[in-house]
BAPA-165239 format. One record per residue (C-alpha): x, y, z. Coordinates in pm, whole numbers, plus 32768, in hexadecimal, padded with zeros to 4 digits. Example, Ala and Ser with C-alpha at 12.3 -4.5 7.8 and 13.67 -1.06 7.14 Angstrom:
2
84CE7E3E830C 85577F9682CA 
REM end
This chain:
738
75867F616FE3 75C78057709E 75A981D1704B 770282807088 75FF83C3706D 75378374717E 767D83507250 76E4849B71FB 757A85477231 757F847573B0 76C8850173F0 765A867073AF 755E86257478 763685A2756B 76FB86D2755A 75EF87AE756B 7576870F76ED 76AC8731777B 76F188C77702 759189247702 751E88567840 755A88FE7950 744A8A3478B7 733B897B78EC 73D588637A10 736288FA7B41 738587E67C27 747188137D2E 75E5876A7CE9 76B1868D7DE3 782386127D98 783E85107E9F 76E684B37E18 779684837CC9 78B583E27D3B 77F182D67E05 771482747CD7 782982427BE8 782E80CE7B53 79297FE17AD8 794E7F7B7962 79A67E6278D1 7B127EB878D3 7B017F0B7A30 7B09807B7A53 7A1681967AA2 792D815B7970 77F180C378AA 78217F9477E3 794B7F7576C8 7962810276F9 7A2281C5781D 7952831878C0 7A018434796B 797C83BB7A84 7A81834C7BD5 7A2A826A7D18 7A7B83007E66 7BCE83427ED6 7C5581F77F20 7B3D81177EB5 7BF87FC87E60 7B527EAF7D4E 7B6E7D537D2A 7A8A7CDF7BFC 7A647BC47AEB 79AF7BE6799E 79457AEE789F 79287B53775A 794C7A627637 7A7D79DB75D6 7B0D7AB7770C 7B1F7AC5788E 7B877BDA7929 7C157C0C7A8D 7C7A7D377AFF 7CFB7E267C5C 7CA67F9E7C20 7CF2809D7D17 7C9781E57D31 7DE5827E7D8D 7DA283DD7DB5 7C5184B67D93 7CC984FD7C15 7D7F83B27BC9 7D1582637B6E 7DF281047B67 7D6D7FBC7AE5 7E407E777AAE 7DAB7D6E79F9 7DCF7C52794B 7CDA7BB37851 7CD57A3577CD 7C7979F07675 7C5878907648 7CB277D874FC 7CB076AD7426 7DEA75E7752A 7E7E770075ED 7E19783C76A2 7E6979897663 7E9D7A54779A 7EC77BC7776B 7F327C94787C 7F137E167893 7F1E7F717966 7E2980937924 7E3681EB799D 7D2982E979C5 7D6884457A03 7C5385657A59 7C5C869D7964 7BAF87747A05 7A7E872D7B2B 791687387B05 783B88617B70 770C88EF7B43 775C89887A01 785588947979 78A587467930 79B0866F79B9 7AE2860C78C1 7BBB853878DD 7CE084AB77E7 7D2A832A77FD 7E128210779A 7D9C80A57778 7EB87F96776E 7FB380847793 80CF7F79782B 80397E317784 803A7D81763F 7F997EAC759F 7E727DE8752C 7D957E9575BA 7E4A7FE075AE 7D98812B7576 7D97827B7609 7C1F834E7635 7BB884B076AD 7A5784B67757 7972857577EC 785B852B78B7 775386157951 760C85B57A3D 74A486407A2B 7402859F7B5C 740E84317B1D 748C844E79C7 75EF840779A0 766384537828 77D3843877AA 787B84837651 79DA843575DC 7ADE842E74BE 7BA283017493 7D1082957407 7D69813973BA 7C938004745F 7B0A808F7431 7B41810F72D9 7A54809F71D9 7A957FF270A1 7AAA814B700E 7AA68264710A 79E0838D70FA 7AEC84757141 7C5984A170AC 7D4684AB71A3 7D7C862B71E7 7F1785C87264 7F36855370FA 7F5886E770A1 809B86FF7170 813B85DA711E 813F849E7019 81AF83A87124 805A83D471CF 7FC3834A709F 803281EC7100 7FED8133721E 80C18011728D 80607F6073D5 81627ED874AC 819E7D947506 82B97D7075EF 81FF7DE4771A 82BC7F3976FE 821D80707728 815780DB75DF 81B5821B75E0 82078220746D 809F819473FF 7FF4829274F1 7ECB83737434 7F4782D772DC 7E70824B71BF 7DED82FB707B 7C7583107134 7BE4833E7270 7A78831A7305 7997839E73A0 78D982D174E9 77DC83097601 76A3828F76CD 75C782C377BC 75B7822C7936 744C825F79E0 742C82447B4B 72F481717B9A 71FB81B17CC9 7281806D7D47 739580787E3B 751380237DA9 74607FC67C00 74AF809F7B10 746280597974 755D809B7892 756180CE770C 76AF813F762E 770A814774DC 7860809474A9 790C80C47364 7A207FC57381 7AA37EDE7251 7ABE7D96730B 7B497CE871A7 7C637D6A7207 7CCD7CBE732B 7E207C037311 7D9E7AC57385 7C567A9972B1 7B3F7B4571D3 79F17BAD72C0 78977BC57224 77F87D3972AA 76A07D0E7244 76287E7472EF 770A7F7F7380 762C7FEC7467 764E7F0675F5 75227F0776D4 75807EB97855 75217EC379B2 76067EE77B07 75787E9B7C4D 76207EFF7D8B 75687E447E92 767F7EA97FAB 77B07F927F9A 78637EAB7F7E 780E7DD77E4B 778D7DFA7D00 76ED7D1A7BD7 76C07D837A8D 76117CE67951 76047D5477E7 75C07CF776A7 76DB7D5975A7 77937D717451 75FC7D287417 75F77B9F7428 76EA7B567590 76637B3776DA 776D7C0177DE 776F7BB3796B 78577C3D7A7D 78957C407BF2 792E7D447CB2 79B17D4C7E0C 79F57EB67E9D 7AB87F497FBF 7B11807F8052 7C8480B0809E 7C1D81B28180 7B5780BE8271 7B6E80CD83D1 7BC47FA4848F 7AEB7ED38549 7A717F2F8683 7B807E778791 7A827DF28874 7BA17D1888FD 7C987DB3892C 7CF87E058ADE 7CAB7F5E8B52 7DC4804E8B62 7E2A80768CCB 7D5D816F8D9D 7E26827A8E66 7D9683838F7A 7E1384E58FC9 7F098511906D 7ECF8601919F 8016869391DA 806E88299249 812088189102 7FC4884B9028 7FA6898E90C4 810D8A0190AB 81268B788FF2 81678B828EB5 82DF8BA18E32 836D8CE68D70 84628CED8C6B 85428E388C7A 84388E988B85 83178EC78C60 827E8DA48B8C 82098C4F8C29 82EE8B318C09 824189EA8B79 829E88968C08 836088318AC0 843489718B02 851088EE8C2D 846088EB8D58 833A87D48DB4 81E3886E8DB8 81AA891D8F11 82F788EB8F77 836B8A2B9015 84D78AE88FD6 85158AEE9156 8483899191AA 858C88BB9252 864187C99196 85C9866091EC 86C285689236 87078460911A 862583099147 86DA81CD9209 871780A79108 86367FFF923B 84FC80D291C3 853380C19048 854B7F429043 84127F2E9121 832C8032902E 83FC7F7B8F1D 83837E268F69 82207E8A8F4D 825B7F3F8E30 82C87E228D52 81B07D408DE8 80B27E418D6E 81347E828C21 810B7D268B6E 7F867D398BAB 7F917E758ADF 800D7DD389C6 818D7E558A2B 82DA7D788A6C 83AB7E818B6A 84F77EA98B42 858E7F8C8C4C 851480B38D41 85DB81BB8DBE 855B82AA8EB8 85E783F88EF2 85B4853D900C 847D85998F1B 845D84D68DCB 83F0835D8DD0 848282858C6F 841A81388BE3 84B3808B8ACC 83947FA88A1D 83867EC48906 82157EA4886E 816A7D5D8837 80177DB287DE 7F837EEE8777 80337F82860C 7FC7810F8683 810C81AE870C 804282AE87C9 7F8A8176887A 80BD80FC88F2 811C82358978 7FE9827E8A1D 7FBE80FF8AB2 8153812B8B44 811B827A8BD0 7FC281F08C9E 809E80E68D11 818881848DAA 80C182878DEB 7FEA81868F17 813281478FA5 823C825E8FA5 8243834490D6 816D847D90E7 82B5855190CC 82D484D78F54 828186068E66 82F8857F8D19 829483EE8C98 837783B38B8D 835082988A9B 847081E589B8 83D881058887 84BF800E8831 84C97F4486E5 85E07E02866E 86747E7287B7 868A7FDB8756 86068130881C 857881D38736 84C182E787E6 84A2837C8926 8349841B897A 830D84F08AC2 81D285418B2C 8161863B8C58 80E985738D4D 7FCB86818DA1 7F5786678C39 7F5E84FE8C24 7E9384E38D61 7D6685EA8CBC 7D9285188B7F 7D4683E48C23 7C1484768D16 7B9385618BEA 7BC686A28C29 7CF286AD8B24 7D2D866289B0 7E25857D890B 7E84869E8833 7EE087888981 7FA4866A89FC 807F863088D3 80B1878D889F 813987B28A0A 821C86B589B9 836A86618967 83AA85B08846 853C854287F5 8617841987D3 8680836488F2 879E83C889CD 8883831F8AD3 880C83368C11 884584788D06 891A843E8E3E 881E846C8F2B 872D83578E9C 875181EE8F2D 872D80CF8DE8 86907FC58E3A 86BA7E928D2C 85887D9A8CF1 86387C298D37 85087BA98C57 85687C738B24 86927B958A86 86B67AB08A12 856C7AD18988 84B6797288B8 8399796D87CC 830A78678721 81C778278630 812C770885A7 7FEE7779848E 7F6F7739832E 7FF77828822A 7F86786480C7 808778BA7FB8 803479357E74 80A8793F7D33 80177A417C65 80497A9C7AF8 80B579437A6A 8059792778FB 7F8D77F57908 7EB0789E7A1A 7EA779E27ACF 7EA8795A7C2E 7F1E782D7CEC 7F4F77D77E12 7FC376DB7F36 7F63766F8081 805676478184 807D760582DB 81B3773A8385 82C376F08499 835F78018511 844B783C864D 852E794686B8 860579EF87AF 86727B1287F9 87B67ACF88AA 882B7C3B88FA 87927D9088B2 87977D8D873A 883D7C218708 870E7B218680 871879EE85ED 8600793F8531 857D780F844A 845877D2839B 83F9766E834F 82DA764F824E 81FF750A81EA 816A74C580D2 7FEC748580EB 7F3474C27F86 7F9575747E7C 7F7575B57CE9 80BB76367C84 80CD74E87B96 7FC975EA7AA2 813176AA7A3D 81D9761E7909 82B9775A78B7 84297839791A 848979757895 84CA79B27736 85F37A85776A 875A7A4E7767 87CF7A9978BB 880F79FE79CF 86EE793C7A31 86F279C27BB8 856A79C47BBC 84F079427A83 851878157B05 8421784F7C29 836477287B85 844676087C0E 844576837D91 830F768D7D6B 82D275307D02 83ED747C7D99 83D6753A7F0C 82DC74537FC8 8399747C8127 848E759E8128 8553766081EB 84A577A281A4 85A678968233 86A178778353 875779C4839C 88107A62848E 87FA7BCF84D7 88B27CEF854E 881C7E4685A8 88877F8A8649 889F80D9863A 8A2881728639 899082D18667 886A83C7865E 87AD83778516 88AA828784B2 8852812A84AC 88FD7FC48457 889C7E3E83EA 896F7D2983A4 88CA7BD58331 89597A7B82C3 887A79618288 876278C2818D 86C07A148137 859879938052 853A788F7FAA 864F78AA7E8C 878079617F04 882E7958803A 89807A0680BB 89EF7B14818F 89717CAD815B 89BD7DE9822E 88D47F0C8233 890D806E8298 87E5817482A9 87F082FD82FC 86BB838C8365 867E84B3844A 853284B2851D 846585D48473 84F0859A8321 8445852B81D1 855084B0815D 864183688171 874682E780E5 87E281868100 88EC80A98090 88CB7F27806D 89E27E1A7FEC 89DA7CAC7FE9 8A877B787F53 89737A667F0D 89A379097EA7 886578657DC8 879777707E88 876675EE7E28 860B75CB7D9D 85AB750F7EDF 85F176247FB8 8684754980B3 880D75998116 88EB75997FD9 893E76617EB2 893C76A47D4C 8A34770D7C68 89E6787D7C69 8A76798D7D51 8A6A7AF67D2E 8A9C7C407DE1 89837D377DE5 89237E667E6C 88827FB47E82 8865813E7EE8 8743817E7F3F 867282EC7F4E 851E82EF803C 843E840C801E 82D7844E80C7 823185407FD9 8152862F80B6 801385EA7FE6 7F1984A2801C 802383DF80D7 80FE838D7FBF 822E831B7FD3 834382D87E9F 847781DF7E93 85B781D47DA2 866F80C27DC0 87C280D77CE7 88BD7FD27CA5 891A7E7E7C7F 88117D507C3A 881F7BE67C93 88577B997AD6 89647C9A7B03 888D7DAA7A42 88DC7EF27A8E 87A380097AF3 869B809C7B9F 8579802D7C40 845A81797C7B 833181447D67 820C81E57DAA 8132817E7EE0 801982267F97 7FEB81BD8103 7E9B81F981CF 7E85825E82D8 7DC3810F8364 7F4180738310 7ED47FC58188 7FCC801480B3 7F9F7FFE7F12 80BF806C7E39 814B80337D01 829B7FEC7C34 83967FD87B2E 84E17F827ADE 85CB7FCC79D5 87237F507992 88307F5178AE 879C7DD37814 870D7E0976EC 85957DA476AE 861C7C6A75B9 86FC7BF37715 85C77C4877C5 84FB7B797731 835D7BAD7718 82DB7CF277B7 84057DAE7799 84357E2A78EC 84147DEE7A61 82A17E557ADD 81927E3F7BA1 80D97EAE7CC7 80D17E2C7E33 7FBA7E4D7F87 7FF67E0C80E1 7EF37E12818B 7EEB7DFF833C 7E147CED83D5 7DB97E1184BD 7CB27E5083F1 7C057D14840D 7BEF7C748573 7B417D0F86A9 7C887D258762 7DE47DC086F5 7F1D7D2D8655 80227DB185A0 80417CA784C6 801A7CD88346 7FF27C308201 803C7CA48091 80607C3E7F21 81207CB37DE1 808E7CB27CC1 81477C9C7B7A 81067C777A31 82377B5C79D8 833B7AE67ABD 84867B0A7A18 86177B4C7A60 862C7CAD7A21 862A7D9E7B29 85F47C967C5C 86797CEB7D9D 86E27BDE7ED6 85BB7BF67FE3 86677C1F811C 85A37C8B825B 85647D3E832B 85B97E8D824B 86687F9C8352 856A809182A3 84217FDE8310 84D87FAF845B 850A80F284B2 83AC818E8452 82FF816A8595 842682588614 838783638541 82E4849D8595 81E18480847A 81B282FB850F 816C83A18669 806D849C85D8 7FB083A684EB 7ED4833F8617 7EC78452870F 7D7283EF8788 7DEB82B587FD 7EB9832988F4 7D92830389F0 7D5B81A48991 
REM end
């Protein structure tokens, strides 16, 4: 049996190494060395076996892994958020005598306090904080490295306690409530069970870093009571796991152990880095090339404010353009629809639909739509060269409108001159964009001749491809899926006036695996997901018909009517304010929805409602976060809030979580409590050899219920509009000269 004195000697020990270690560890210490080593557990996270380190994965490192463990398999998504925070979802199928258990949970890892040379890393975590609370528990641990030597030690509350734990719970002093510790098992947050119990316990190990390449041993001691699981008594023959990881690639991971003392574990990870660059785009067309100009006006002398100080080109005047040169007389409507013509020819090979041109005394404009590339400061570039090839040498100022859902949404002006040493090398992206003039888009100066593209409007799309749809978070099974082939058409009949259907055809799927609704008591507006899933073979997917424009600067306007998603259709109206260099956002959105027949053909169920929402957009100026509150009205007539948290990289993936809570109770509800989950989108971009702008994404959540749902209805006036923005322009500036 094992010696609960020996435990406490090792952990002295233990303790010793990581205050005393750095007297007599001389080697020299690396934190990205640290960080790049760091394994997975079996829960996961950043860890050894059954036991968590203090240890974190790069800054964006994203996991997809399964373990098998006896009676469970895990899968889990863990995502290193920040440099100092740690997100895993997970769920974990126990399978029993007739049915499965499937248990889904969140855990949250937060760094203490950062390794150096003298110190250890800490950090203070919560396992299953959002789930069942089976597995619920919250640790502090700290880790420390000598060379290849990787030891950790930790407390633990809750799940990894022993059968009598070597500590009493030092919270017990301040209060009798933490005496007791109650799990939850709505789905709601445990905050009342968190660092409870009579005892805690003490747990740690040892990860050694083999000569071989990506293998690393692994040895912990792992206190944990597994007789008292909810679903079943567990025989722990040893306390003590022995494993190995092996890291072949970057980018996956395989681990094998031998725990509890008599069960074999195995696991498979697959690893990314959100921060990946794209592809190389070894197909995509070479921007345009452009010569320079030679033209007295290079040499002109340089202007002078009243100041004595040197005008710049964004000040007034065009670069080189003298105070006393002679004003040039206004371009014939003859020579703007001749540069015009070639213009819009040009601009589709550079992955650009042309709208209009005007062409003033001095300043050249084109109104594009993009097709291809998603980088805002591509477009730019790409237009500018363009017109660039093909506007007279007297043109000092390119100007370039990007238009969106037949919105302007921002009107960039570049100095020719600058543009022209940009594109031959003598000149920077950064110099360019700081020369120019970044604003909104304004009506068109008297001296300018418009020219309109003929070609633009009405404007048709269509697409016929295979589509996969997914289902994840069902309680039979955490993922299915269908196959389906994807008609789509469209036109855009005016600037801003689109309609659009989506036909989709059933090829394969396995929704027949779902058996249950909600458990709740209101109305069942997505708990019901389960029949259109299994009676829509052909549907009518969406059919819509959109309205967008913009009434003013920074204010902008939708209206819809039409099939909006696969359950609700109706009519909505949007209204968005958001200024160009602003954080901030704020939109309203209101809509009266009928419920869909199950078929998702043409008619109706007996359900309407009216819903909408306020919402509050913020970019946070840290890691490219961004948080959402949505407040008001839900399709089951619940009132709330819905809070968001996303990070987006700067290669365009976005990750992000959420909650909602409304004034249903958790009994109405119904199993897990509350809305949750987390979502990706992730740009195909990232994948192919050539760009696109196209994008694909999933939502992840723990149990589809009525509370807290909102209507789907695209396009949202906020992801519209956020190619019009400053920080959009800036994301990229190296690709101007692309």
């Amino acid at each position: 049996m094992w010696c609960r004195k020996t435990l406490i000697a090792w952990s002295v020990v233990l303790a010793y190494l990581l205050a005393a270690g750095p007297v007599w560890a001389q080697e020299s210490w690396n934190r990205d060395l640290t960080r790049e080593r760091a394994t997975t557990n079996d829960f996961g996270g950043a860890g050894l076996l059954q036991t968590r380190t203090a240890r974190f994965f790069e800054e964006g490192r994203f996991t997809f892994g399964a373990r098998f463990l006896d009676p469970y398999q895990t899968y889990y998504l863990s995502w290193q958020v920040l440099p100092w925070l740690e997100a895993t979802f997970r769920y974990a199928k126990e399978e029993l005598i007739g049915t499965d258990f499937l248990d889904k949970s969140l855990d949250l890892k937060f760094r203490l306090l950062e390794e150096t040379r003298h110190r250890p890393e800490i950090a203070l975590g919560f396992q299953d904080i959002l789930g069942t609370g089976v597995f619920s528990s919250e640790y502090i641990v700290a880790s420390k490295r000598f060379g290849d030597l990787d030891l950790s030690l930790g407390v633990v509350w809750g799940y990894g306690v022993g059968s009598d734990g070597l500590l009493s719970n030092p919270f017990t002093w301040l209060s009798d409530r933490f005496d007791k510790r109650v799990n939850n098992f709505t789905g709601d947050p445990g905050f009342k069970a968190m660092f409870r119990g009579p005892e805690i316990d003490l747990f740690g190990g040892i990860e050694y870093h083999t000569p071989v390449k990506g293998l690393s041993l692994k040895v912990e001691y792992d206190p944990n009571d597994y007789r008292r699981e909810r679903r079943g008594k567990l025989v722990q023959d040893l306390p003590v796991n022995f494993g190995l990881t092996y890291r072949p690639w970057d980018w996956v991971e395989a681990s094998l152990a031998y725990e509890r003392g008599n069960t074999v574990m195995v696991s498979l990870a697959l690893r990314t880095d959100l921060n990946s660059a794209p592809l190389p785009k070894t197909a995509d067309p070479p921007p345009t090339p452009i010569t320079r100009r030679n033209t007295h006006v290079e040499h002109a002398p340089a202007i002078r404010r009243p100041d004595g100080n040197a005008a710049t080109p964004a000040s007034g005047l065009a670069a080189g353009e003298a105070a006393n040169d002679p004003p040039r007389d206004p371009p014939t409507p003859k020579e703007a629809r001749a540069i015009a013509r070639k213009i819009f020819a040009a601009l589709p090979e550079q992955g650009l639909t042309g709208i209009a041109f005007r062409l003033g005394r001095r300043r050249a404009t084109v109104v594009v739509t993009p097709e291809r590339f998603p980088e805002t400061a591509r477009n730019v570039g790409r237009a500018a060269r363009v017109v660039a090839s093909h506007a007279p040498p007297n043109i000092e100022e390119i100007s370039v409108v990007i238009r969106a859902q037949g919105i302007d949404l921002t009107s960039v002006t570049l100095v020719r001159r600058h543009l022209e040493d940009l594109a031959l090398g003598s000149g920077s992206p950064e110099e360019t964009l700081r020369s120019a003039r970044i604003r909104r888009p304004r009506p068109r100066s008297q001296d300018e001749v418009s020219i309109e593209n003929d070609g633009a409007y009405p404007r048709f799309d269509w697409s016929l491809r295979p589509g996969l749809r997914h289902h994840i978070g069902a309680p039979e099974h955490p993922y299915l899926f269908q196959i389906w082939a994807r008609l789509a058409g469209g036109v855009e009949v005016l600037p801003g006036l689109r309609a659009g259907a989506t036909l989709g055809f059933d090829i394969y799927n396995d929704f027949h695996r779902i058996t249950r609704g909600s458990k709740g008591s209101l109305a069942p507006v997505r708990s019901n997901l389960k029949e259109y899933l299994q009676q829509g073979k052909t549907v009518l997917a969406g059919a819509q018909t959109d309205y967008v424009f913009s009434p003013g600067p920074d204010w902008y306007v939708r209206a819809a009517v039409g099939y909006f998603e696969r359950m609700f259709g109706g009519v909505s109206g949007e209204v968005l304010y958001r200024r160009q260099d602003s954080r901030w956002a704020v939109g309203l959105e209101l809509s009266h929805v009928w419920q869909r027949d199950f078929d998702q053909l043409l008619s109706f169920r007996d359900y309407d409602t009216t819903t909408g929402h306020v919402s509050l957009y913020y970019k946070l100026p840290w890691h490219g976060l961004e948080a959402v509150i949505h407040g008001g009205r839900y399709l089951a007539r619940d009132w709330g809030a819905t809070f968001q948290l996303a990070r987006r990289f700067d290669n365009g993936i976005e990750l992000g979580g959420f909650f909602t809570l409304t004034d249903a109770s958790s009994v109405e509800f119904g199993e897990g409590g509350f809305d949750k989950g987390i979502f990706l989108r992730m740009p195909l971009n990232l994948l192919f050899p050539y760009s696109t702008r196209k994008s694909v994404g999933a939502v992840f959540r723990p149990l589809t219920s009525d509370g807290g749902q909102r209507v789907n209805v695209s396009p949202k006036l906020y992801a519209i509009t956020g190619e019009g923005q400053l920080d959009a322009l800036y994301r990229h500036p190296l690709r101007l000269r692309d």
